[in-house]
C-alpha positions, 0 to 999 in steps of 0.5 A, a space after each residue: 500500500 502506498 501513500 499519495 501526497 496530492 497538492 492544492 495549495 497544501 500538501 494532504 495524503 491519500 491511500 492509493 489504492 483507494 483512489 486506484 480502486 476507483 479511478 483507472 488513470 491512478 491506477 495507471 498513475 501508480 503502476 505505470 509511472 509509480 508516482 507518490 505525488 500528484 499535483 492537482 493545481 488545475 483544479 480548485 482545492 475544495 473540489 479536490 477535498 470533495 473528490 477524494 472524499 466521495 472516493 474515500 465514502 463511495 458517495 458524492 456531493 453534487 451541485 451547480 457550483 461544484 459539478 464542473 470541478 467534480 465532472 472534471 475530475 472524474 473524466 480525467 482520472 477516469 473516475 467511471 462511477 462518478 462521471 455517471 452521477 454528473 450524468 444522472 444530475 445534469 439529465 436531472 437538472 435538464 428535465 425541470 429548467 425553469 429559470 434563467 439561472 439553470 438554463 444558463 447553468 445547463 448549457 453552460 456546461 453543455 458547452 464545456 462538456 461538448 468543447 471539453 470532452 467531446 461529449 455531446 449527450 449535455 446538450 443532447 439532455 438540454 435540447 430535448 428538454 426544451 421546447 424552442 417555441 415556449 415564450 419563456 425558453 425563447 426570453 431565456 435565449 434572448 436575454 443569453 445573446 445580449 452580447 454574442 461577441 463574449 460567446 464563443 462558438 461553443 456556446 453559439 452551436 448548443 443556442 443553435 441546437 436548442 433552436 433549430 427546430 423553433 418556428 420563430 427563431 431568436 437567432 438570425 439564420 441569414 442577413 446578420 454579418 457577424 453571425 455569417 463570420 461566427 458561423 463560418 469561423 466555427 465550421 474551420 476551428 
């Protein structure tokens, strides 16, 4: 049994066996390449409290604020069990968007995770539990374009998703230059 030493801001130690246990990158990290410290700079220190928790309990804590970090994590470490609560919560989450602040939430990270991990079910979960011609859906998608050069194109393709079926579309399909060049842009990156 070795001892992990991972490093956010301090130095905390771990059993790695419970974290090869759970997640098939740490295995790889201590078999492979027999590591005895991680640095886990690239993510926030109480996410990775969090995460070595719910490793260490078999239970994982999740919310809007949190659940970035937490899928994060799990997706790079391979963490399968926990990747599929961040699964079960955002398709949760999707089901009941009722305000501006889970709709903004949800395909927020339907954008991450689509730019991010190449996964396209967070936005497949979003469109699917929208309808684009509801008024409140089509005030959502207004009040999220009020300034379309601070998003990128990331965002613009799940907006576009969510739309594209819509009768009256928030979006404009032809005539809006800088629409043409995001659109064009996007299709080269």
């Amino acid at each position: 049994m070795q001892c992990l030493s991972y490093l956010t801001r301090r130095r905390n130690q771990v059993n790695s066996m419970i974290l090869a246990y759970n997640g098939k990158e740490f295995d790889r990290i201590f078999t492979e390449f027999a590591f005895t410290e991680l640095h886990m700079d690239d993510f926030e220190p109480s996410a990775v409290k969090d995460f070595v928790k719910a490793m260490y309990s078999g239970d994982v804590e999740l919310s809007n604020n949190k659940f970035r970090e937490l899928h994060k994590m799990a997706f790079r470490f391979k963490v399968d069990w926990i990747v599929e609560q961040c699964d079960h919560y955002f398709s949760a989450l999707c089901s009941k968007i009722d305000d501006f602040d889970t709709f903004y939430f949800a395909v927020g990270e339907a954008a991450y995770s689509n730019k991010t991990f190449q996964k396209t079910e967070y936005c497949n979960a979003v469109v699917s539990n929208l309808d684009p011609n509801s008024e409140k859906i089509r005030s959502y998608l207004e009040r999220y374009l009020t300034d379309l050069t601070q998003l990128g194109t990331e965002y613009l393709d799940v907006l576009i998703e969510i739309e594209k079926d819509a009768l009256r579309p928030v979006i404009p399909r032809n005539g809006c230059k800088f629409f043409k060049r995001v659109r064009t842009w996007s299709a080269k990156t």
